[in-house]
TIRO-273143 format. One record per residue (C-alpha): residue in three letters; x, y, z. Coordinates in steps of 0.25 Angstrom, whole numbers, padded with zeros to 4 digits, always signed. Each point is the difference from the previous one (the first is absolute). Layout:
ALAXYZ;...
END
This chain:
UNK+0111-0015+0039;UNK+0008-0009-0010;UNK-0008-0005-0012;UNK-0006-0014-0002;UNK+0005-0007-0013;UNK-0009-0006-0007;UNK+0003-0013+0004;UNK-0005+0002+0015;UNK-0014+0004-0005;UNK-0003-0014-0008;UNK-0012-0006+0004;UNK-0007+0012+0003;UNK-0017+0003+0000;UNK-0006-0003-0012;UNK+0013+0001-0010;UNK+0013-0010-0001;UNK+0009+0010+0001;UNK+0003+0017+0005;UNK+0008+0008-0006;UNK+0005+0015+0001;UNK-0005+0000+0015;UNK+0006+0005+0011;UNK-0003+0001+0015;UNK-0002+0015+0006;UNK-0003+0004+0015;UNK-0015+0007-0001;UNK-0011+0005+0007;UNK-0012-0011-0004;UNK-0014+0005-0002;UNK-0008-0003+0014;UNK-0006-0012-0006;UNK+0013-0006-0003;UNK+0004+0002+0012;UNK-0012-0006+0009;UNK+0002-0012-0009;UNK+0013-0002+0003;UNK-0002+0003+0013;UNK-0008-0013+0001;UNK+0009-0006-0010;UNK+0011+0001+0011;UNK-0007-0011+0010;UNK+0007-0013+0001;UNK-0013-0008-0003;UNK-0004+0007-0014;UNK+0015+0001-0003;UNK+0003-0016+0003;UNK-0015-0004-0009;UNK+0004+0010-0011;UNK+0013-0006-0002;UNK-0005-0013+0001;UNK-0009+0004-0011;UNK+0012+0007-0008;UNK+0007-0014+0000;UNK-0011-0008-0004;UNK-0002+0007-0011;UNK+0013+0004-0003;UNK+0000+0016+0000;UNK+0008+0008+0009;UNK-0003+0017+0002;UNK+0010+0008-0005;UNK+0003+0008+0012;UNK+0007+0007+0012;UNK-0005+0000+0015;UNK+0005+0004+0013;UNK-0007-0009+0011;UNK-0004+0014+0009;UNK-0004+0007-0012;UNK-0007-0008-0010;UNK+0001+0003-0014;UNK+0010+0010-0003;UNK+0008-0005-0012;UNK-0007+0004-0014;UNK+0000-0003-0014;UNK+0001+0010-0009;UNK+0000-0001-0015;UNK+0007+0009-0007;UNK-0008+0012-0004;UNK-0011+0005+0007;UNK-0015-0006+0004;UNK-0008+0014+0006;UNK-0014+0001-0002;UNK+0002+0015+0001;UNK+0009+0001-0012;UNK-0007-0013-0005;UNK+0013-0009+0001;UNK+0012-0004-0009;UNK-0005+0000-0015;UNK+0000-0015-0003;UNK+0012+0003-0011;UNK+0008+0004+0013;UNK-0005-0011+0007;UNK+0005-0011-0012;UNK+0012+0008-0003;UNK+0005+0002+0014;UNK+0000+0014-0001;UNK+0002+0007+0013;UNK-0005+0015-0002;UNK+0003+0010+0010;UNK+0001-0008+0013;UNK-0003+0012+0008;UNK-0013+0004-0007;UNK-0003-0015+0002;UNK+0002-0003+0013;UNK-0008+0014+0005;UNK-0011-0005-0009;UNK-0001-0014+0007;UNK-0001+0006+0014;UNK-0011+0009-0005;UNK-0006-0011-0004;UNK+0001-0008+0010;UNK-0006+0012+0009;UNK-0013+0001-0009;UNK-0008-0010+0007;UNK+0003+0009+0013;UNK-0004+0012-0008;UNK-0011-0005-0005;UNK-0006-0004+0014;UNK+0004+0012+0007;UNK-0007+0010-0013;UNK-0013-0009+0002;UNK+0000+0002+0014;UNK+0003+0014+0002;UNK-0010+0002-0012;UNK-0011-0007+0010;UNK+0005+0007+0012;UNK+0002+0013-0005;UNK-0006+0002-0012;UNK+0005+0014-0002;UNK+0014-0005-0004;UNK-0005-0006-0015;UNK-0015+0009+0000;UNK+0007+0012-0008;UNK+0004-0011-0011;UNK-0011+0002-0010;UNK-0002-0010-0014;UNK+0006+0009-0009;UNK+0014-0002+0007;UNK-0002-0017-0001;UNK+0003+0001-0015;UNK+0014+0007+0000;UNK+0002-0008+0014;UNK-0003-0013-0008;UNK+0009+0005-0013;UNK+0011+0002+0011;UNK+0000-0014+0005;UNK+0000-0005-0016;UNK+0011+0009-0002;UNK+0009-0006+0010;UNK-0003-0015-0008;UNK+0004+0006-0013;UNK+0012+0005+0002;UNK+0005-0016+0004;UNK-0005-0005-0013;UNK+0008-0001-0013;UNK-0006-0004-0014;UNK+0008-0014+0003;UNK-0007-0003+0011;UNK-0012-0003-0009;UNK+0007-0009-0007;UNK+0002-0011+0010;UNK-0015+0000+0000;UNK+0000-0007-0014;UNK+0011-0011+0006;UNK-0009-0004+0012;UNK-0015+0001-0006;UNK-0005-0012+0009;UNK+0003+0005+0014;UNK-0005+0014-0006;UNK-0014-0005-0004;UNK-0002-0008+0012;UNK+0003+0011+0008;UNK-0009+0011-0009;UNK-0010-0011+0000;UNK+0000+0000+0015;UNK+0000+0016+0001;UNK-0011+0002-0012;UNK-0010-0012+0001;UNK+0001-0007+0011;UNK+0001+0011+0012;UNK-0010+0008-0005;UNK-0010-0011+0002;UNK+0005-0003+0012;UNK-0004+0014+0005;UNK-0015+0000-0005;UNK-0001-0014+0008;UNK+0004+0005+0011;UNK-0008+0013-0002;UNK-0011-0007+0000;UNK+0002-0010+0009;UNK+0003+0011+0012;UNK-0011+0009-0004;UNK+0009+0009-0003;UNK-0007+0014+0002;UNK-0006+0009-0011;UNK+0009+0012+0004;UNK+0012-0008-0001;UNK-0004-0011-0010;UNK+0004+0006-0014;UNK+0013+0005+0006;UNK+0005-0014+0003;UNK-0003-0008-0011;UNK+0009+0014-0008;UNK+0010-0005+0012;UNK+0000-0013-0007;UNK+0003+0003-0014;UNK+0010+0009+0001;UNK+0017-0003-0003;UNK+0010-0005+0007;UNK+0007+0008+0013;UNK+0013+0004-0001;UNK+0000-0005+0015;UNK+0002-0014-0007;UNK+0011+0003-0006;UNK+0009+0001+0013;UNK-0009-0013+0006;UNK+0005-0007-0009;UNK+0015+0004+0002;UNK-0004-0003+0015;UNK-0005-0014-0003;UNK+0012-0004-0009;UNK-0010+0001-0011;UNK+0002+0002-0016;UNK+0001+0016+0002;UNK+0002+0001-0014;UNK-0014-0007-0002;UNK-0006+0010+0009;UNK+0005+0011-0006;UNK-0006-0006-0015;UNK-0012-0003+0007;UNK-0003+0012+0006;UNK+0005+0008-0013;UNK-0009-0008-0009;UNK-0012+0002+0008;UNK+0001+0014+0003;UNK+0000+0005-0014;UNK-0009-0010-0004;UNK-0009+0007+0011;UNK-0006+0010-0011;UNK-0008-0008-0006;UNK-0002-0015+0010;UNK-0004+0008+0011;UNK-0010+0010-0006;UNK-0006-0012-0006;UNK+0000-0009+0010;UNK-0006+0011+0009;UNK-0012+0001-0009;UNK-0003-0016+0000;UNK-0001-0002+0016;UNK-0005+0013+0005;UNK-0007+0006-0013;UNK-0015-0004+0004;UNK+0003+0007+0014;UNK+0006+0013-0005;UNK+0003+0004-0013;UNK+0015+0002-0001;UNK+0004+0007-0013;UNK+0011-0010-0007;UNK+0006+0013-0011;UNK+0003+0010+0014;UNK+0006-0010+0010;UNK+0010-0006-0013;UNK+0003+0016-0003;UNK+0004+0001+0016;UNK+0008-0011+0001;UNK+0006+0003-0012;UNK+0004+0013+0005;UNK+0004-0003+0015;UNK+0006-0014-0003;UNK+0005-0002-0015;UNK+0007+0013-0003;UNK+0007+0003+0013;UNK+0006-0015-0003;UNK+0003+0004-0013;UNK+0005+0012+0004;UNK+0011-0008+0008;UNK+0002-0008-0009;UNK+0005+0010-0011;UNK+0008+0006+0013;UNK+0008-0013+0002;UNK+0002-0002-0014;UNK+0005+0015-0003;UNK+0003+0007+0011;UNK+0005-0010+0009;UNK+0009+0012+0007;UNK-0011+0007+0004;UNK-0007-0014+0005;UNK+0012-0001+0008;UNK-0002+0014+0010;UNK-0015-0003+0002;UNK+0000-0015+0002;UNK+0004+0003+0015;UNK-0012+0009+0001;UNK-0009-0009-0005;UNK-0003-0008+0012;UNK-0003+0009+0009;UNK-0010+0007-0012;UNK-0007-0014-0002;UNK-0002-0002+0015;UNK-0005+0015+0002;UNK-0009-0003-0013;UNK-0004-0014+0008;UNK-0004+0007+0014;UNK-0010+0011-0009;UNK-0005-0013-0008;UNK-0004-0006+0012;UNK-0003+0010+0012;UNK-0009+0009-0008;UNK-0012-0009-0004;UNK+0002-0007+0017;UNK+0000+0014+0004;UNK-0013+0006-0009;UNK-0008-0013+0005;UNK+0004-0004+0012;UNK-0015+0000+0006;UNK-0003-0009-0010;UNK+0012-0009+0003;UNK-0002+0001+0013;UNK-0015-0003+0000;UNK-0005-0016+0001;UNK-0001+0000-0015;UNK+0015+0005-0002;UNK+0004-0010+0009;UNK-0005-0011-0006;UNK+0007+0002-0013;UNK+0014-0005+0007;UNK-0006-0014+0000;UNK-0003-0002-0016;UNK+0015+0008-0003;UNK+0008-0007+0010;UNK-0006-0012-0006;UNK+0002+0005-0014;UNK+0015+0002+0002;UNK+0002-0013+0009;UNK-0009-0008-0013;UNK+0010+0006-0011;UNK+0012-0002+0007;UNK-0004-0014+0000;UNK-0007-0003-0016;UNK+0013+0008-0005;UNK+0008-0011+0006;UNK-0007-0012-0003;UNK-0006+0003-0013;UNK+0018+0003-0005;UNK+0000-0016+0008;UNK-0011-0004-0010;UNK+0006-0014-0007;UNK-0004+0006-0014;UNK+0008+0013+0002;UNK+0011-0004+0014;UNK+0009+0011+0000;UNK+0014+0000+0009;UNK-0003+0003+0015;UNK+0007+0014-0001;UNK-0011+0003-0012;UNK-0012-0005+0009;UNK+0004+0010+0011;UNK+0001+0010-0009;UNK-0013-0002-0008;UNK-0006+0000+0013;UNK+0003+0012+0007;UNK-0001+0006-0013;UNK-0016-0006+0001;UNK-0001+0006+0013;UNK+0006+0013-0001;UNK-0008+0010-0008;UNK+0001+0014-0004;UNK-0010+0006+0010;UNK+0005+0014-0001;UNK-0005-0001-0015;UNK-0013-0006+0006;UNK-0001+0013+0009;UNK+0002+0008-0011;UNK-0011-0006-0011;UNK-0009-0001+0012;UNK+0000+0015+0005;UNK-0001+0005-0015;UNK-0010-0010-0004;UNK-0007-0006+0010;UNK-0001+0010+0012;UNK+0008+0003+0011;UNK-0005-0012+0010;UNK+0004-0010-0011;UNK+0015+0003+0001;UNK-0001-0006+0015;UNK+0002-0014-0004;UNK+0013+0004-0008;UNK+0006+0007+0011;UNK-0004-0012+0012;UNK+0006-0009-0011;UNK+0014+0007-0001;UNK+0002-0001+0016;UNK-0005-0015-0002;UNK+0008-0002-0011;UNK+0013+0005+0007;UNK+0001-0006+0011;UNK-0006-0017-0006;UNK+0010+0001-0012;UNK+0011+0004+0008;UNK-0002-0009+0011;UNK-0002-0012-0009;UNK+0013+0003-0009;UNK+0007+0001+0015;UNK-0005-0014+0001;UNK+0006-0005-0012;UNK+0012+0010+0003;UNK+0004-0008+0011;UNK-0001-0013-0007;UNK-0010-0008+0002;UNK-0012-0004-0010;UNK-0013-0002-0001;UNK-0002-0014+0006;UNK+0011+0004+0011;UNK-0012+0008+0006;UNK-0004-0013+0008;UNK+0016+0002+0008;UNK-0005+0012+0004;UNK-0015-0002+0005;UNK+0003-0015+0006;UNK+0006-0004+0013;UNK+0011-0010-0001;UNK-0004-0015+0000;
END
């Protein structure tokens, strides 16, 4: 399909202009797709564009009346929460990488909410299918995943960080103070049981995913931010998770500060740093894995998360483990919400596109690292939380940056809920 110049995507969400776009035929994820679907209806179609007028912004887009949504923007570059995206330095320059590698890491991605659901259910249904996974295998699993995130950075990437520091500290703010509070209100307001209580509130202090990374590419979002973000908080992670772990659940069980920094330092830190120095010096060998890496990370994320469903699915199952959906369904829904308005705040009003990304960066955590602290130093049952939180996680961001995917914004969630007057 012929490309759009710049000039046809003036106007568009959140930004005055769009540049080095263009419009491909893909597969959307299914929650693109069930939007558009509705999207699609002549009412919400004739209100939405009555709204676009008013306000004077117009989607970039191209749709076929029978099948919704089919025209995509693409940046140049790649946004795959597998491979952790297109380095921000790509995303500035316009670099385009390999488009191959690129393009298999985006449908991955856009295939991981399903695999997430299907390893969680089979994990429930069959619990054989993850029960030979012991703990000893989530640290190299883990190291995978971080491995595949490192090998996408360079050492200019962290760089841009010191060119935007507002939007950055808004958003580590968001990550570092304001949701882990969030998760000891809600802790306590649900009750949250004993056997599942210390592993959420660890839920709630960890990084940013690496999901949000390609939510934001989803959403039209600031990739580059998210890709910062979730840098800055994940090796930062040594030392502000340990510590904030031992200020909220410190009185309930003792947690030892010095250990958990050495595991994340181990399973997080070096394998990032690891690709890093491969990206910088060996970027031919960087090149014949990079394909791989994908289908690596998604394996590592299926083990991460079927084998603590697997080991307690009685206690899941059980009354207590079902009421620990309600406090991390509300936890997610919450962050995504406090992310957003907090970057809205008049003191710190950041552009539409940062907002989005501050907030599914807020909503989105690292629970596979949760999982992991929790079964080595909490007991096994704490992991749970983390590995419920993943599946939640999934499918809300996803279906929230589909949302903004599509075009429409916060307040246009009244066009969607309201019969025409």
């Amino acid at each position: 399909m012929a490309a759009l110049p710049p000039s046809a995507c003036r106007g568009g969400i959140g930004a005055g202009r769009c540049s080095r776009y263009h419009v491909q035929v893909k597969v959307l994820p299914l929650p693109s797709l069930v939007l558009t679907a509705l999207s699609t209806t002549p009412s919400l179609k004739l209100r939405a564009a009555r709204r676009r007028t008013r306000w004077g912004w117009t989607a970039c887009s191209t749709s076929f009346p029978r099948l919704g949504r089919v025209g995509w923007h693409r940046r140049e570059g790649s946004a795959s929460l597998l491979s952790f995206g297109a380095a921000p330095g790509e995303l500035l320059a316009g670099g385009g990488g390999n488009q191959a590698s690129d393009d298999l890491s985006q449908a991955l991605s856009a295939l991981l909410p399903f695999v997430v659901a299907a390893t969680a259910v089979s994990a429930l249904v069959n619990p054989a299918t993850f029960s030979w996974v012991s703990k000893e295998y989530y640290a190299p699993a883990l190291g995978g995943i971080m491995l595949s995130i490192g090998i996408r950075l360079s050492i200019d990437d962290f760089a841009l960080a010191f060119k935007r520091p507002l939007a950055l500290s808004v958003g580590y703010i968001a990550q570092y103070a304001l949701k882990p509070l969030l998760g000891l209100l809600i802790a306590k307001a649900f009750r949250t049981p004993t056997m599942f209580y210390a592993g959420f509130i660890l839920t709630c202090c960890v990084a940013g995913a690496q999901l949000s990374s390609y939510a934001s590419f989803l959403s039209k979002s600031d990739v580059a931010l998210s890709i910062l973000l979730t840098s800055s908080t994940t090796i930062s992670s040594v030392l502000v998770t340990p510590l904030l772990t031992g200020l909220l659940i410190g009185s309930v069980i003792p947690v030892d500060g010095i250990a958990m920094s050495k595991s994340i330092l181990q399973v997080v830190l070096l394998p990032v740093a690891l690709g890093l120095l491969l990206n910088t010096y060996a970027k031919p060998f960087v090149n014949l894995i990079r394909p791989i890496m994908p289908f690596i990370a998604m394996f590592c994320t299926s083990l991460c998360i079927g084998s603590p469903l697997s080991i307690n699915r009685s206690q899941i199952l059980s009354s207590n483990g079902l009421m620990l959906l309600f406090p991390i369904i509300t936890f997610h829904l919450v962050a995504f919400m406090v992310g957003y308005w907090f970057a809205k705040f008049p003191m710190l009003r950041q552009e539409e596109s940062a907002c989005r990304t501050i907030s599914l960066c807020t909503g989105m955590q690292s629970s596979t690292l949760a999982g992991l602290l929790a079964t080595q130093f909490l007991g096994g049952s704490h992991a749970v939380p983390a590995a419920c939180s993943v599946v939640v996680m999934a499918i809300m961001g996803l279906s929230l940056a589909s949302f903004w995917g599509t075009g429409y914004r916060i307040r246009d969630i009244p066009l969607l809920v309201l019969p025409d007057s």
